[in-house]
N, C-alpha and C positions, 0 to 999 in steps of 0.2 A: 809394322804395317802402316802404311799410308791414312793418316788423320781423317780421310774424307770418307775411304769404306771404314774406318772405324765408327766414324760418327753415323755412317747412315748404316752403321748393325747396329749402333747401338739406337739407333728412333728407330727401326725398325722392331727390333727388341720392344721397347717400349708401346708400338705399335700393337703388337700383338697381345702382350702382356693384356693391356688395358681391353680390347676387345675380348678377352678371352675374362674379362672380368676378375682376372690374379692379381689381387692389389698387393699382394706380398712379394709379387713380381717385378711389379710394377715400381716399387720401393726399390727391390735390388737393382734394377736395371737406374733409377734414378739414382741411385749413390752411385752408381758405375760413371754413369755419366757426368755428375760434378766430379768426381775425382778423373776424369779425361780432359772437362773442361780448365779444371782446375791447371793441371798441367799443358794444355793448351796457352794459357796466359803467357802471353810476352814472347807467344813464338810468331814469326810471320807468317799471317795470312794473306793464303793465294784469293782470286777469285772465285773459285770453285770451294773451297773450302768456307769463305763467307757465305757463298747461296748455300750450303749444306746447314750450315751452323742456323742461320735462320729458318730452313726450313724443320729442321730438329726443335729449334723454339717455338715453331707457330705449332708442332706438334703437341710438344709438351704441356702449350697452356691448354689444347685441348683437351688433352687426358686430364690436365689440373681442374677443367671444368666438366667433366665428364663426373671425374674421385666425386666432386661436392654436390653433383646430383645424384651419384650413390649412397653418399654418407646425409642427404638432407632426404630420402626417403628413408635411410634403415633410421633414423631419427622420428619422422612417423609412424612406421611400424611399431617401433618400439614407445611410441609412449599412448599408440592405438593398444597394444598391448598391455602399459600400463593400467590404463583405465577400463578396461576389460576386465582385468584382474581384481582392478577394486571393486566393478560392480559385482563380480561374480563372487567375492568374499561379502559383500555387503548383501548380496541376497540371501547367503551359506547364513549368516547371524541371523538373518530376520529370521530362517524356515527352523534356528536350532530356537527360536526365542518362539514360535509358534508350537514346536512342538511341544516344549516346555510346559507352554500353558493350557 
């Protein structure tokens, strides 16, 4: 297959993946991708295939920036969670120390 619709299945892959919010997709579809670019190295590039390669990059930091506003709210979530959990244990002691007495 020709490097360029390779490359733009595989951002497009990526594409979707990410909007589809499958970050375990989005993982395989990135190892796909270094191991393409990887073997890409040292071959000649056309100019079509440069405008492709970059636009696959400008995609991918978007998705790179997309993951770290997913993963810096499930990181809120989960420590709104935490503290939730200790109130709601710290009250569960108080009501068993009330009843007690």
């Amino acid at each position: 297959m020709n490097p360029v619709n390779t490359l733009q299945g595989l951002g497009l892959a990526l594409k979707k993946a990410a909007s589809e919010g499958d970050w375990i997709e989005v993982e395989r579809v990135d190892a796909r991708l270094a191991e393409f670019l990887t073997q890409l190295k040292g071959t000649g590039q056309n100019a079509a295939l440069r405008q492709t390669l970059e636009a696959v990059r400008q995609l991918h930091q978007k998705v790179l920036d997309c993951a770290q506003v997913e993963s810096d709210l499930l990181e809120q979530k989960m420590a709104l969670t935490r503290r939730n959990r200790e109130g709601a244990s710290a009250y569960a002691s108080f009501m068993d120390v009330e009843e007690l007495g």
